[in-house]
CHARMM-style PDB file with segment names, atoms N, HN, CA, C and O in Angstrom:
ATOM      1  N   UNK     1     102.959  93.619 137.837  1.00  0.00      PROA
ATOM      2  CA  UNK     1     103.057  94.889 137.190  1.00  0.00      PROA
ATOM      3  C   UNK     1     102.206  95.882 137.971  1.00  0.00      PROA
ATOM      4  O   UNK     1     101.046  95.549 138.213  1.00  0.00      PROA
ATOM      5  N   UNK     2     102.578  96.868 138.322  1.00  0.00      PROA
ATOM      6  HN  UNK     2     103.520  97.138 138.125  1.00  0.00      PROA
ATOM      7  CA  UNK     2     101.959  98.119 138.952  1.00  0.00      PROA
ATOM      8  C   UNK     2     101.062  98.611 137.739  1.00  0.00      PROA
ATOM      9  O   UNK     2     101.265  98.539 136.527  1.00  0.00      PROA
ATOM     10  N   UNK     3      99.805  99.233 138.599  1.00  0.00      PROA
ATOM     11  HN  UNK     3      99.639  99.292 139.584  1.00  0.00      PROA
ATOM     12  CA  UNK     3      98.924 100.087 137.694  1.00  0.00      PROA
ATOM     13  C   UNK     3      99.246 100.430 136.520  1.00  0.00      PROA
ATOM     14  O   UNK     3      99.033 100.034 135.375  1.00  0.00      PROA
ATOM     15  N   UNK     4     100.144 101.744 137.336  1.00  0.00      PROA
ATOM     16  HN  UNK     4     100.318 102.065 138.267  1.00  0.00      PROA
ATOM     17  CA  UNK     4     101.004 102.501 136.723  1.00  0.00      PROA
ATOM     18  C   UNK     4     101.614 102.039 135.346  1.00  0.00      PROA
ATOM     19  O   UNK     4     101.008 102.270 134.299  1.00  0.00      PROA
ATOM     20  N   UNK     5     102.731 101.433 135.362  1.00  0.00      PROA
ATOM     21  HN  UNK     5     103.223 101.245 136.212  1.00  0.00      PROA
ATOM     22  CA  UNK     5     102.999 100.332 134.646  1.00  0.00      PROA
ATOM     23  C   UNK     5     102.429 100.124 133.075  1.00  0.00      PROA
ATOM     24  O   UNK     5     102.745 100.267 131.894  1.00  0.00      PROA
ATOM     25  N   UNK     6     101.387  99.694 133.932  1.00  0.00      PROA
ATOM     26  HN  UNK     6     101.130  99.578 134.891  1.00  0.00      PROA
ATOM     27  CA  UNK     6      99.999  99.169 132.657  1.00  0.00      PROA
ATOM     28  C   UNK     6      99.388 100.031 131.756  1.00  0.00      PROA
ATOM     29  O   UNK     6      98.950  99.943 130.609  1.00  0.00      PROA
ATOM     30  N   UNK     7      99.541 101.394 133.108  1.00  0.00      PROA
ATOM     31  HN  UNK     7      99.897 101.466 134.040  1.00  0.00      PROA
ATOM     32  CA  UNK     7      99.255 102.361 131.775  1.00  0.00      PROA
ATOM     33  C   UNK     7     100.062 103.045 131.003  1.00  0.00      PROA
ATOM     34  O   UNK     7      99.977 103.212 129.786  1.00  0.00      PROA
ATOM     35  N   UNK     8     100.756 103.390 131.652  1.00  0.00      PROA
ATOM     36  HN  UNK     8     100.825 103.255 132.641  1.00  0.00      PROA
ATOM     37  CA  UNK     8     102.573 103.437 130.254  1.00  0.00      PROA
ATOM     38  C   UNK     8     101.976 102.797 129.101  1.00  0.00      PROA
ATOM     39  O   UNK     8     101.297 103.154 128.139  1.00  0.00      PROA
ATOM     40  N   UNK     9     102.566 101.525 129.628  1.00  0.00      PROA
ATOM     41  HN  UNK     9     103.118 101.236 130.410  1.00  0.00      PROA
ATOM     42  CA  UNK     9     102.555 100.540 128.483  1.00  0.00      PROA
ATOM     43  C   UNK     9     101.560 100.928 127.158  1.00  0.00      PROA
ATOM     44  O   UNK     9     101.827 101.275 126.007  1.00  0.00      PROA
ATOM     45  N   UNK    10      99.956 100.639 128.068  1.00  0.00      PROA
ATOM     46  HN  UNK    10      99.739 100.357 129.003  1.00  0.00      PROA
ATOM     47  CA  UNK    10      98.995 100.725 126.785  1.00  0.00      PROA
ATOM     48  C   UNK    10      99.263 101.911 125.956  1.00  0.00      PROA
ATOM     49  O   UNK    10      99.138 101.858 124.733  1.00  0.00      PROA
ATOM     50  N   UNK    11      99.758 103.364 126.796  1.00  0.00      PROA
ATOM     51  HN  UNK    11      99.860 103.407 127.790  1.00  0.00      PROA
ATOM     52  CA  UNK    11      99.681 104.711 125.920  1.00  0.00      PROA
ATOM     53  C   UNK    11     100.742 104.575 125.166  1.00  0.00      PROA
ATOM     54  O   UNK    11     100.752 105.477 124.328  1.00  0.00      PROA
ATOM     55  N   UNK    12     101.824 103.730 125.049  1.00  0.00      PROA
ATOM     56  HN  UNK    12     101.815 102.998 125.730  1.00  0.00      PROA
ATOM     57  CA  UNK    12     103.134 103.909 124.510  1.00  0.00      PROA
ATOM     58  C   UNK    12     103.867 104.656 125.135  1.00  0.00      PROA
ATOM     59  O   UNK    12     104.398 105.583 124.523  1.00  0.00      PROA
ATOM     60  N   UNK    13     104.103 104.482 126.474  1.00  0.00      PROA
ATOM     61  HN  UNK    13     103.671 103.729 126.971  1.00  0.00      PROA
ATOM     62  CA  UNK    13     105.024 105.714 127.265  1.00  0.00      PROA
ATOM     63  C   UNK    13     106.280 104.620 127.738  1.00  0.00      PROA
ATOM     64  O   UNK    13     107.447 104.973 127.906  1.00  0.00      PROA
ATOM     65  N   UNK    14     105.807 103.321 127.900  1.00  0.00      PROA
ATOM     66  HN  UNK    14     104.859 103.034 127.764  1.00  0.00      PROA
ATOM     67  CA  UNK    14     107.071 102.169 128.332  1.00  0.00      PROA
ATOM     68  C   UNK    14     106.708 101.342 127.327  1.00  0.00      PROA
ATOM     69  O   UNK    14     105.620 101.225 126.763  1.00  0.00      PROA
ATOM     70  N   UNK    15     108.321 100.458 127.069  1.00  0.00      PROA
ATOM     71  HN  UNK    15     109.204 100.553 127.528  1.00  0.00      PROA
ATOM     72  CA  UNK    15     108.528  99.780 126.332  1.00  0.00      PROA
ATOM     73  C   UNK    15     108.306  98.057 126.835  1.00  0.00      PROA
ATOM     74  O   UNK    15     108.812  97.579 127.851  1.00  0.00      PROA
ATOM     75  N   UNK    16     107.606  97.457 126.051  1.00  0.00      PROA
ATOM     76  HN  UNK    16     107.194  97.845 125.227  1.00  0.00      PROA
ATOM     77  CA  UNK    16     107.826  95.895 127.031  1.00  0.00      PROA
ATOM     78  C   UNK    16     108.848  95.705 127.662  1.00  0.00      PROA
ATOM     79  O   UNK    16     109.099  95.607 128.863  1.00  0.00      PROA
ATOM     80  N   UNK    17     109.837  95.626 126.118  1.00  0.00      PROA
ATOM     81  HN  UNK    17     109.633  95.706 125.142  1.00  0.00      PROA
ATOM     82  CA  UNK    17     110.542  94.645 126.579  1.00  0.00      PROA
ATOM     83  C   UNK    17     111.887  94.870 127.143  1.00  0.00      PROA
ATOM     84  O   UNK    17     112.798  94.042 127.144  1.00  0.00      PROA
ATOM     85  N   UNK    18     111.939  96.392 127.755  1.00  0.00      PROA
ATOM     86  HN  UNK    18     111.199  97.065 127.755  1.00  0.00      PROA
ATOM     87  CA  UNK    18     112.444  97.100 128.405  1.00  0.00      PROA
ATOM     88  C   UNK    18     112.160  96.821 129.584  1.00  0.00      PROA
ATOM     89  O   UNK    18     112.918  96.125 130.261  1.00  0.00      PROA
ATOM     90  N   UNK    19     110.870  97.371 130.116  1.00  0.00      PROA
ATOM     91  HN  UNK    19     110.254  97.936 129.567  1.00  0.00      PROA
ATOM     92  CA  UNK    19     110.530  96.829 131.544  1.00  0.00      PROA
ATOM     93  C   UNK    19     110.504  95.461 131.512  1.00  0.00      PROA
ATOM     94  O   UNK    19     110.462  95.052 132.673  1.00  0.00      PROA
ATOM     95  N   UNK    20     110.509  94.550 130.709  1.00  0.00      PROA
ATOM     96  HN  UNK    20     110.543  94.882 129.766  1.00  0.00      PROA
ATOM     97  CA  UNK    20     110.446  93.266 131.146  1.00  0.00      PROA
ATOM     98  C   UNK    20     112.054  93.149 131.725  1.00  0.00      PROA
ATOM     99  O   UNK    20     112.371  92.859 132.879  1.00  0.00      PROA
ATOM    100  N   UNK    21     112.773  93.391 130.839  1.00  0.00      PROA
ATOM    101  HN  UNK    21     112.516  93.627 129.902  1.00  0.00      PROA
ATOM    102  CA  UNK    21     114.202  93.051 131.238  1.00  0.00      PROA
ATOM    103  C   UNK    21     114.745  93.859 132.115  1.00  0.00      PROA
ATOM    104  O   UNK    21     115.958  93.830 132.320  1.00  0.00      PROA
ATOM    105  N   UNK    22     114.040  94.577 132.665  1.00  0.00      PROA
ATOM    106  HN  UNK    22     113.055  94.600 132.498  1.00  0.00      PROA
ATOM    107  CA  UNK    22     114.415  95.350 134.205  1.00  0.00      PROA
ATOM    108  C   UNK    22     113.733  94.451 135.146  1.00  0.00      PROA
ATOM    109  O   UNK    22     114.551  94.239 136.041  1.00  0.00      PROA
ATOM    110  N   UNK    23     112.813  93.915 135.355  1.00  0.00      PROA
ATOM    111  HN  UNK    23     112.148  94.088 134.628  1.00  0.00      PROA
ATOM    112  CA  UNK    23     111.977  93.480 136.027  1.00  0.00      PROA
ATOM    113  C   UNK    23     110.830  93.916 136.590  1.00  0.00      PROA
ATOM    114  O   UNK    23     110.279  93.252 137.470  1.00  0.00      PROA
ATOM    115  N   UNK    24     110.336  95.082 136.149  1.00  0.00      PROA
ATOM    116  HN  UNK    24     110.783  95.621 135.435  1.00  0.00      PROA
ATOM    117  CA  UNK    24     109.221  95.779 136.293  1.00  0.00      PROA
ATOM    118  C   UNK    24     108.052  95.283 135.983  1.00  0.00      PROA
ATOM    119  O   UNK    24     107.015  95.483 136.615  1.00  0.00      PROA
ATOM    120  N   UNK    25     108.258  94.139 134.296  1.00  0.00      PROA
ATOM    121  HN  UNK    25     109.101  93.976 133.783  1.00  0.00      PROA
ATOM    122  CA  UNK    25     106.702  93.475 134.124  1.00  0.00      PROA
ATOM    123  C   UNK    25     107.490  91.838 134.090  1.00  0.00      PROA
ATOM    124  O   UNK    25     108.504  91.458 133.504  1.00  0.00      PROA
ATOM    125  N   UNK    26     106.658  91.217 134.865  1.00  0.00      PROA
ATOM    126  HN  UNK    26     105.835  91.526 135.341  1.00  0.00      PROA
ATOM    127  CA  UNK    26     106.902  89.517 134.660  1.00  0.00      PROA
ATOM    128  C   UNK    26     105.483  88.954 133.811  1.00  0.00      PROA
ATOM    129  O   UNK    26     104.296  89.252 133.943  1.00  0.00      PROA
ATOM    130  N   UNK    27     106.221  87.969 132.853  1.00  0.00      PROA
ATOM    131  HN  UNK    27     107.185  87.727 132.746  1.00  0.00      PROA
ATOM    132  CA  UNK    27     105.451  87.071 132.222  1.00  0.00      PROA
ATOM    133  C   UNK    27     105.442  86.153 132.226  1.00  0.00      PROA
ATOM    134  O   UNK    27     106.426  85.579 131.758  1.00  0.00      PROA
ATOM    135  N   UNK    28     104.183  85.268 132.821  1.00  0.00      PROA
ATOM    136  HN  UNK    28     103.384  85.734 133.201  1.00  0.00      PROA
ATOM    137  CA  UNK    28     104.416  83.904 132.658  1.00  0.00      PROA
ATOM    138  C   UNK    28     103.556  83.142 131.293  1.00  0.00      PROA
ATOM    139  O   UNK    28     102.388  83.412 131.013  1.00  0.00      PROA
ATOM    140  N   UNK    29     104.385  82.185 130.568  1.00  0.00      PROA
ATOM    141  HN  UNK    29     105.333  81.965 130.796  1.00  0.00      PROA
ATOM    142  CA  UNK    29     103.857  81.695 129.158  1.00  0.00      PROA
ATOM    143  C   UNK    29     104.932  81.148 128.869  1.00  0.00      PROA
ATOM    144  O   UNK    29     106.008  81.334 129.437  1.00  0.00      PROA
ATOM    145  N   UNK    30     104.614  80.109 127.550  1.00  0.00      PROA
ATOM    146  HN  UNK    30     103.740  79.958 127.089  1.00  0.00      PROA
ATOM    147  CA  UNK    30     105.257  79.276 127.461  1.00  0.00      PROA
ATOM    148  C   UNK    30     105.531  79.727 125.933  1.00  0.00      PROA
ATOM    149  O   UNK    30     104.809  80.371 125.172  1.00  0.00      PROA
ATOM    150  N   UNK    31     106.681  79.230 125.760  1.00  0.00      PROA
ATOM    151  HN  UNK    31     107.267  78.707 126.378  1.00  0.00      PROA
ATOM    152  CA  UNK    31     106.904  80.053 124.320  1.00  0.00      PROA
ATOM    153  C   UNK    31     106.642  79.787 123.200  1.00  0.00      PROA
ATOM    154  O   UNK    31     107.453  79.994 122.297  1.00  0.00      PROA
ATOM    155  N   UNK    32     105.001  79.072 122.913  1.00  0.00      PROA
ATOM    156  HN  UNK    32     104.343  78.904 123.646  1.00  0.00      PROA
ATOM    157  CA  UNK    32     103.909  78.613 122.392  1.00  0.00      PROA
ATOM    158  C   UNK    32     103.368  80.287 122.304  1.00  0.00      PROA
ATOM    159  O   UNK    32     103.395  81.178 121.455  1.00  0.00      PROA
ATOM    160  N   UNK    33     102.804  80.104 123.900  1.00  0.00      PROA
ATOM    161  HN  UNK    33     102.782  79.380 124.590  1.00  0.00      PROA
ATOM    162  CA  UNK    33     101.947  81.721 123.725  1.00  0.00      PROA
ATOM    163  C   UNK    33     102.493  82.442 123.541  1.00  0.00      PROA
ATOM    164  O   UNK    33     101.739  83.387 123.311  1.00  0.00      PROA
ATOM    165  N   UNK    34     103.873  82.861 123.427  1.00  0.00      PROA
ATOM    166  HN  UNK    34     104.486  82.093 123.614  1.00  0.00      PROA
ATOM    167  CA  UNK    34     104.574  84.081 122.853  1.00  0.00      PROA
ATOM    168  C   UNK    34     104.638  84.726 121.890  1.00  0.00      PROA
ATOM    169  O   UNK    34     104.675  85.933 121.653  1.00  0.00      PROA
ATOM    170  N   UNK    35     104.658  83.175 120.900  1.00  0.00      PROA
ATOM    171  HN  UNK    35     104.627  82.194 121.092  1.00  0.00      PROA
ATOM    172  CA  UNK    35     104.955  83.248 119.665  1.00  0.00      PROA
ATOM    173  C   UNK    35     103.304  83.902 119.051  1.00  0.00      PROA
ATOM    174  O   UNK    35     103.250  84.729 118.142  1.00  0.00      PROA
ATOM    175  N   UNK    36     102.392  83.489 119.565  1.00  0.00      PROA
ATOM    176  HN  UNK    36     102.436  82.817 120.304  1.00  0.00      PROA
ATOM    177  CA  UNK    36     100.713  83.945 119.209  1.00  0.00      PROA
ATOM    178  C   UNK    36     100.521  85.574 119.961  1.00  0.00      PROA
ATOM    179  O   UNK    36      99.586  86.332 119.703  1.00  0.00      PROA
ATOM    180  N   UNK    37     101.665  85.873 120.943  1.00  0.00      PROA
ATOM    181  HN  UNK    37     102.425  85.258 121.152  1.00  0.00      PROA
ATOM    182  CA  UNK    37     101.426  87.053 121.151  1.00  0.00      PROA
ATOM    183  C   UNK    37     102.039  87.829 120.258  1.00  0.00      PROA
ATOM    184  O   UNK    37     101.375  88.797 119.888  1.00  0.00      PROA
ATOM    185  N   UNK    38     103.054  87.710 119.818  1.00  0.00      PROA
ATOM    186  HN  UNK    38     103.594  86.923 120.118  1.00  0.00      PROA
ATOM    187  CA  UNK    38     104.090  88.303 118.582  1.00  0.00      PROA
ATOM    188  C   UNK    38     102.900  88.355 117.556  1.00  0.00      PROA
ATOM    189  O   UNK    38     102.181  89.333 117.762  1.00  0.00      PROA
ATOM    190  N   UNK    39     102.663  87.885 116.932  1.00  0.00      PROA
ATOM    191  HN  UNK    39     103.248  87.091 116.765  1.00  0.00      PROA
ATOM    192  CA  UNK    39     101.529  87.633 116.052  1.00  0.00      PROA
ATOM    193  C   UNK    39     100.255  88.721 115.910  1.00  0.00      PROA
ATOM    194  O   UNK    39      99.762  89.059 114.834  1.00  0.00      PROA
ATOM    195  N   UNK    40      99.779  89.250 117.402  1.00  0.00      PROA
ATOM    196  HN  UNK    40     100.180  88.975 118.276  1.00  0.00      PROA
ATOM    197  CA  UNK    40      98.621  89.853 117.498  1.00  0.00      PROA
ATOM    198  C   UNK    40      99.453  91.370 117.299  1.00  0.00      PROA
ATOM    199  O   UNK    40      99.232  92.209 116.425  1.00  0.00      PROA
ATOM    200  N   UNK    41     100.164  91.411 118.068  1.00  0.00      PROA
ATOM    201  HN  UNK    41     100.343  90.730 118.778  1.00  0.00      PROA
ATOM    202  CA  UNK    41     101.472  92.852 118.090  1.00  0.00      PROA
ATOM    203  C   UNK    41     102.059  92.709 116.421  1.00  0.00      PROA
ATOM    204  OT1 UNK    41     102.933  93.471 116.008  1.00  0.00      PROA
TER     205      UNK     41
END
């Protein structure tokens, strides 16, 4: 993920799971930690 990117994200200017499915942000986790990230969001 670019800087940039990161800071979108935190201000609410990009969407995850938008850029994720462009390929702009990659995640690696297993869908254990996903499910605990859903959780905190």
């Amino acid at each position: 993920m670019a800087g940039d990117d990161l800071v979108a994200m935190v201000n609410g200017g990009l969407n995850f799971a938008k850029a994720w499915g462009s390929g702009r942000v990659k995640l690696e986790a297993n869908v254990f930690d996903l499910f605990r990230l859903r959780k905190l969001l």
